[in-house]
Residue frames as a rotation matrix with the C-alpha (Angstrom) as fourth column:
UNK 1
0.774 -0.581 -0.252 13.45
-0.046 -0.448 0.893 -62.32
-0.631 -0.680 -0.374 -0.74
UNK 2
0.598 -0.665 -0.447 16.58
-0.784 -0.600 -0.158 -60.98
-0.163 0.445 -0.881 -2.49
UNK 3
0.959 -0.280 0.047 19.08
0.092 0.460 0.883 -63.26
-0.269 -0.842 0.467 -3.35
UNK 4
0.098 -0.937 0.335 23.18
0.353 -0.282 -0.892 -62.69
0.931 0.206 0.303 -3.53
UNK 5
-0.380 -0.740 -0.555 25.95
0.892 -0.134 -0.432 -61.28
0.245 -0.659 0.711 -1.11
UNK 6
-0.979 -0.027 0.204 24.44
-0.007 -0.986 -0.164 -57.95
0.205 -0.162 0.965 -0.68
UNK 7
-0.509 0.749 -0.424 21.43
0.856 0.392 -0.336 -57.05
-0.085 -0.534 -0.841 1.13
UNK 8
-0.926 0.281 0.252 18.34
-0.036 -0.730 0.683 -55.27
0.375 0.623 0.686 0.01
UNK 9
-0.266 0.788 -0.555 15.52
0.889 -0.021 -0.457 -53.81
-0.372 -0.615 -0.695 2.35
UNK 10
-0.141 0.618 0.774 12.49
0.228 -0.740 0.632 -51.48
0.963 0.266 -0.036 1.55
UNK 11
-0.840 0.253 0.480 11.38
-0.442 -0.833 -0.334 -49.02
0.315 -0.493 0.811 3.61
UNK 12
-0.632 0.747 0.206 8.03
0.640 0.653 -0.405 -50.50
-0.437 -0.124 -0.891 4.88
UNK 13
0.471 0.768 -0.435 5.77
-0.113 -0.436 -0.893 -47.55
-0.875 0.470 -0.119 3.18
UNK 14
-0.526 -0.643 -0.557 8.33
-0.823 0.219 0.524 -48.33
-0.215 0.734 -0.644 0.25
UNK 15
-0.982 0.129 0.139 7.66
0.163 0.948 0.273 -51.84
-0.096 0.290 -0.952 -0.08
UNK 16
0.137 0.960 0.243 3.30
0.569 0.125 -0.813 -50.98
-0.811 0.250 -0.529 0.24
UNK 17
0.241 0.625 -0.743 4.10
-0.357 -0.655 -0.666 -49.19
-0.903 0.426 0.065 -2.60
UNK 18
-0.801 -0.594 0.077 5.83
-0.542 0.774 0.327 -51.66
-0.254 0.220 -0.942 -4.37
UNK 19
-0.657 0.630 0.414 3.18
0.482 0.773 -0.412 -53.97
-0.580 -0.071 -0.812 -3.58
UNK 20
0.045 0.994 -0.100 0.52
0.291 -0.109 -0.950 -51.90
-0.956 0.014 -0.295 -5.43
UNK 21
-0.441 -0.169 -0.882 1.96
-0.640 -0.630 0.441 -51.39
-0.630 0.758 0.169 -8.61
UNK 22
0.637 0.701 -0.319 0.20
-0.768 0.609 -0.197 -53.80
0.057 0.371 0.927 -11.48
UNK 23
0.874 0.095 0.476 1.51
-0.197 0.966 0.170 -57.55
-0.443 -0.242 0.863 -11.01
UNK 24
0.897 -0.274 0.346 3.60
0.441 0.541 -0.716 -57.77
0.009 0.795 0.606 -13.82
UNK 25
0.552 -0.429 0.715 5.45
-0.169 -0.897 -0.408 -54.59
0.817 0.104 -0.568 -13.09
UNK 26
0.688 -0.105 0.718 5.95
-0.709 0.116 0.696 -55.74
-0.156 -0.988 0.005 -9.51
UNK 27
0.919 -0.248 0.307 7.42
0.305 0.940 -0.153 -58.94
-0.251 0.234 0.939 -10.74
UNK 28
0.466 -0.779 0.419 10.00
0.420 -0.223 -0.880 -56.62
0.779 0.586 0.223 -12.87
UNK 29
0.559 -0.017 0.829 10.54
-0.599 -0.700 0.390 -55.08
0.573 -0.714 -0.401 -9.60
UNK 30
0.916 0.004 0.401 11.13
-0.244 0.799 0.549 -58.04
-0.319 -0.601 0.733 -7.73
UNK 31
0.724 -0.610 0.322 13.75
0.615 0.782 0.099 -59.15
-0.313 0.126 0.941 -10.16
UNK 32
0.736 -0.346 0.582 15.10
-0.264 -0.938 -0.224 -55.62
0.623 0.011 -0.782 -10.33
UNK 33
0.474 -0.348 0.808 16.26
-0.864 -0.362 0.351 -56.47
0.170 -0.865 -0.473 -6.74
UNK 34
0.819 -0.499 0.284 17.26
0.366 0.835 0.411 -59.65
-0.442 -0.233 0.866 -6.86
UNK 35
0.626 -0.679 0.384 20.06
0.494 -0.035 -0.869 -58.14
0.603 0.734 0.314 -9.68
UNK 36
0.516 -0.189 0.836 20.62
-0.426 -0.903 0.059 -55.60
0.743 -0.387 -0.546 -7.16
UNK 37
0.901 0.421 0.107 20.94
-0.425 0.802 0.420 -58.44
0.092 -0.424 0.901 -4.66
UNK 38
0.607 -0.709 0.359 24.01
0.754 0.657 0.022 -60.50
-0.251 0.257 0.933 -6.71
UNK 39
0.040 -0.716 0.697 25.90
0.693 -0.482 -0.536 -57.37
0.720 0.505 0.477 -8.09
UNK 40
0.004 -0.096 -0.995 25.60
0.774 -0.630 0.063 -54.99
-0.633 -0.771 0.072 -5.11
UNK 41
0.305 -0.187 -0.934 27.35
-0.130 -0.979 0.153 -51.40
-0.944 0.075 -0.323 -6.07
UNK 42
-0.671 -0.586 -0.454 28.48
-0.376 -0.258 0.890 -52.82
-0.639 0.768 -0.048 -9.63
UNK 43
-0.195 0.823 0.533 24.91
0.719 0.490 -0.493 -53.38
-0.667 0.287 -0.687 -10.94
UNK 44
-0.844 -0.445 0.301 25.57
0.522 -0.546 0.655 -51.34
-0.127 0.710 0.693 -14.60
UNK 45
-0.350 0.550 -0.758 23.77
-0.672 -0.712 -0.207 -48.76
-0.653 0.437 0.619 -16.39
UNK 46
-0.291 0.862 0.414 20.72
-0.589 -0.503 0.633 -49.25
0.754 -0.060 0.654 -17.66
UNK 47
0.084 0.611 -0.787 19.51
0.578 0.613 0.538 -51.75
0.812 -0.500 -0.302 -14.46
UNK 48
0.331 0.144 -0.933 20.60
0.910 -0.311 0.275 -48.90
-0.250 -0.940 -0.234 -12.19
UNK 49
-0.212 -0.493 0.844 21.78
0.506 -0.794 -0.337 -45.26
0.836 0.356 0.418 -12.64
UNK 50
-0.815 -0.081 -0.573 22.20
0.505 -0.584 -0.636 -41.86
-0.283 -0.808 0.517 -10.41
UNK 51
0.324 0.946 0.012 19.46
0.938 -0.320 -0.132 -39.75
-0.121 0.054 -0.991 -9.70
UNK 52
-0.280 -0.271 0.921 19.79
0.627 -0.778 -0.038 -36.43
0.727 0.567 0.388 -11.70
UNK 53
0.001 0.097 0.995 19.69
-0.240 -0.966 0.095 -33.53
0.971 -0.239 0.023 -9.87
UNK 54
0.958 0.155 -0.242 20.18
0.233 0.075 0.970 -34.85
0.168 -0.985 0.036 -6.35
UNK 55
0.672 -0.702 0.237 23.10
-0.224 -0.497 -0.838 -32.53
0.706 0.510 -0.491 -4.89
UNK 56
0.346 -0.480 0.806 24.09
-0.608 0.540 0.582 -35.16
-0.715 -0.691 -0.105 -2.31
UNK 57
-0.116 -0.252 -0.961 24.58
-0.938 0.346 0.023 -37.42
0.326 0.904 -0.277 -5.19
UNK 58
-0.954 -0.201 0.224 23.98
-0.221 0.973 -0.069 -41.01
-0.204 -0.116 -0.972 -3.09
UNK 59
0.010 0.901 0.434 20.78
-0.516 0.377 -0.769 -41.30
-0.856 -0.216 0.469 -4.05
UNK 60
-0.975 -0.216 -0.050 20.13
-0.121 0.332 0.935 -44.06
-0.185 0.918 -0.350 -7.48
UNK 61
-0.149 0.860 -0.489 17.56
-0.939 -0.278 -0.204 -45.44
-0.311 0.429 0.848 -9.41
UNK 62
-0.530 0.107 0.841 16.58
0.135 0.990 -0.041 -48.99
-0.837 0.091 -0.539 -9.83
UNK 63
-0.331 0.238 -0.913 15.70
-0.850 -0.495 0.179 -49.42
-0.409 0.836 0.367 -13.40
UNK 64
-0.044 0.456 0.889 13.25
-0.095 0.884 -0.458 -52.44
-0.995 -0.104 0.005 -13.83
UNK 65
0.876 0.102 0.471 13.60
0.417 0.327 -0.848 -54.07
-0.241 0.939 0.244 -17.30
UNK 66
0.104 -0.703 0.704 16.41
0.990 0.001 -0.144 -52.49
0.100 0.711 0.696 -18.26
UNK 67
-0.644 0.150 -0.750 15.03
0.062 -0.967 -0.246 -48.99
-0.763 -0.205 0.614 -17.60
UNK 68
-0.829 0.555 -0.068 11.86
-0.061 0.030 0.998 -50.30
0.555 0.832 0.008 -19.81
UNK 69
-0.161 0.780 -0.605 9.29
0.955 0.279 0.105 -50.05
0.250 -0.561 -0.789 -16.96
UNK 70
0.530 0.314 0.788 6.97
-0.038 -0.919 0.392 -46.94
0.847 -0.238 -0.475 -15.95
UNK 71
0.989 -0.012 0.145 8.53
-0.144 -0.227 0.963 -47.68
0.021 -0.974 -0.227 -12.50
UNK 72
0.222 -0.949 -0.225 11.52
0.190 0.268 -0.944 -47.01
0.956 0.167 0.240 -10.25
UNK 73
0.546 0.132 -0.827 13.02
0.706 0.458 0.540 -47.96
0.450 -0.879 0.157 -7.50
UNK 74
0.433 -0.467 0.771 14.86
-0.768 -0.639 0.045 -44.46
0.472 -0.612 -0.635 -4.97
UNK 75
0.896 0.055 -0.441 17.52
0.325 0.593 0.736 -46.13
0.302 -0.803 0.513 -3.00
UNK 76
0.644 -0.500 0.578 20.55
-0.599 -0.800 -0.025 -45.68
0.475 -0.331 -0.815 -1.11
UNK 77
0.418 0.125 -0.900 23.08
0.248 0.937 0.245 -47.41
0.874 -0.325 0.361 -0.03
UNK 78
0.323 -0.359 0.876 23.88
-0.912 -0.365 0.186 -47.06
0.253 -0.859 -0.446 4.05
UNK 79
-0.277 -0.639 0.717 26.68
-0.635 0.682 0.362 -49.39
-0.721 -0.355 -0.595 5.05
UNK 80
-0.923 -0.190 0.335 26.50
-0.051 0.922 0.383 -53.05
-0.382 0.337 -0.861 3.68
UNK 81
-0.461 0.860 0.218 22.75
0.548 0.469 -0.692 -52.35
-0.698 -0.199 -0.688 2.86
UNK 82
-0.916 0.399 -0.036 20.77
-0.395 -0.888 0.236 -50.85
0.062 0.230 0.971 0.21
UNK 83
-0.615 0.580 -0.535 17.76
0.466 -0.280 -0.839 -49.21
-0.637 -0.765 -0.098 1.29
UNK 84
-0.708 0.471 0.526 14.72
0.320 -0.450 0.834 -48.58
0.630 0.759 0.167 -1.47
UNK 85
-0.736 0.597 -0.318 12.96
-0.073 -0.538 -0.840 -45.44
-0.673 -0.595 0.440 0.49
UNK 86
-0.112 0.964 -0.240 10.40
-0.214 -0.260 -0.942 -45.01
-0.970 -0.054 0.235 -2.44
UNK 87
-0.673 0.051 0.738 9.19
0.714 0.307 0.629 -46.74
-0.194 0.950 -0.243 -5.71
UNK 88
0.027 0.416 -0.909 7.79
-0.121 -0.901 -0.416 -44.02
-0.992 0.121 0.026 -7.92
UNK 89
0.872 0.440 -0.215 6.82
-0.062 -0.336 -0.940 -43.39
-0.485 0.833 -0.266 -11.92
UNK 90
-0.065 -0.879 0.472 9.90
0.980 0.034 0.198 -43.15
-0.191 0.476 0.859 -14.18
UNK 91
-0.607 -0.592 -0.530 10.94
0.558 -0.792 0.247 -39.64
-0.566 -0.146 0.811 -14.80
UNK 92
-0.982 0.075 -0.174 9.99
-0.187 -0.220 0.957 -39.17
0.034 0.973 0.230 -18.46
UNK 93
-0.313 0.915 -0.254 6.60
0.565 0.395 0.725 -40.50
0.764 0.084 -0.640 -18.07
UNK 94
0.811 0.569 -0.134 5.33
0.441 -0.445 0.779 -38.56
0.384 -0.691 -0.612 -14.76
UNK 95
-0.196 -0.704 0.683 8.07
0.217 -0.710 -0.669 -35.83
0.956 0.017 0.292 -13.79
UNK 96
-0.393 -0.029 0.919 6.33
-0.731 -0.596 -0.332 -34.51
0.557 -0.802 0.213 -10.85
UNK 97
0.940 0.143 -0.308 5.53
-0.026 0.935 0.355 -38.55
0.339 -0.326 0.883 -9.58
UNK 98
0.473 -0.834 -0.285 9.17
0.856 0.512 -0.078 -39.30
0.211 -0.207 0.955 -9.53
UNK 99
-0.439 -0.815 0.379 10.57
0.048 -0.442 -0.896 -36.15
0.897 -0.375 0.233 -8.01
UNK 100
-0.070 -0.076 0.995 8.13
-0.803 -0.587 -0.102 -37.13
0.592 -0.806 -0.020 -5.02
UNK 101
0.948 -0.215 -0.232 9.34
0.253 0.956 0.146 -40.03
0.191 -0.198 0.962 -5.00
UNK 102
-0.009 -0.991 0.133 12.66
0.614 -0.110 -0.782 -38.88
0.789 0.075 0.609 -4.62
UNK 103
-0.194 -0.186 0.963 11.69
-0.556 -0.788 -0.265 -36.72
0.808 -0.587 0.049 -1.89
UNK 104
0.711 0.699 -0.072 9.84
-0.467 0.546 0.696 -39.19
0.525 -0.462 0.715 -0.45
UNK 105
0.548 -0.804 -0.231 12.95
0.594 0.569 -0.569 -41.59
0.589 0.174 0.789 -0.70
UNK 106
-0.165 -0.595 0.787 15.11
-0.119 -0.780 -0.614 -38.46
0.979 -0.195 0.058 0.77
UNK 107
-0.195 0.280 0.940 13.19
-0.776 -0.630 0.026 -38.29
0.599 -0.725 0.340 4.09
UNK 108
0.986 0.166 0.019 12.25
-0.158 0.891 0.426 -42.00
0.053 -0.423 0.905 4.54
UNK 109
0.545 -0.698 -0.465 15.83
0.549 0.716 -0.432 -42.65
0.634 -0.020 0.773 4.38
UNK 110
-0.328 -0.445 0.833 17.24
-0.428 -0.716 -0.551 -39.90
0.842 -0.538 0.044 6.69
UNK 111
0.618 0.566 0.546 14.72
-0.763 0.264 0.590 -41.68
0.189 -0.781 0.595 9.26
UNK 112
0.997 0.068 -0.045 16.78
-0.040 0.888 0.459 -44.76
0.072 -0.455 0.887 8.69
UNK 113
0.263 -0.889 0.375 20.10
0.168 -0.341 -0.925 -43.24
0.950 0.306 0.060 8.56
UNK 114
0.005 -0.138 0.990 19.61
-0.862 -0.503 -0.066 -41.85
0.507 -0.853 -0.121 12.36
């Protein structure tokens, strides 16, 4: 579990997907969020960044390692909370992974928006 002033919840089909990346990766995950966790909304470039081409603009990117992992975390934040709808590929490595992750992310979080 996360820790720091700010609070960080997966999606529950989020988080099984989380869970199934390889071990090590997960781990980078894990401590992805904890950063996310202690710095909230002023967690810098490269450990977080905006998602290109989203023309709401609140969606980000969790950027395990530094933004040295195949993976990344979709999240959002809604009130006092951010919400990771969908862990997906990194961009550069599997384009058409991570934009459905980003949809994914889009629709799982509308669900928890209502």
């Amino acid at each position: 579990m996360p820790s720091g002033p700010w609070s960080v919840r997966f999606h529950p089909i989020a988080r099984a997907e989380a869970d199934a990346v390889p071990t090590q990766e997960r781990k980078a995950i894990d401590n992805a969020v904890d950063k996310l966790a202690s710095l909230g909304p002023t967690l810098p470039f490269p450990h977080s960044s905006k998602v290109m081409g989203d023309p709401g603009g609140s969606l980000r990117e969790l950027r395990p390692r530094a933004g040295r992992s195949s993976w990344r975390c979709i999240y959002e934040r809604i009130g006092d909370v951010f919400v990771i709808g969908a862990v997906g590929p990194e961009a550069q490595r599997d384009k058409t992974g991570f934009d459905r992750a980003v949809s994914a992310a889009k629709a799982r979080l509308a669900e928890v928006e209502q």
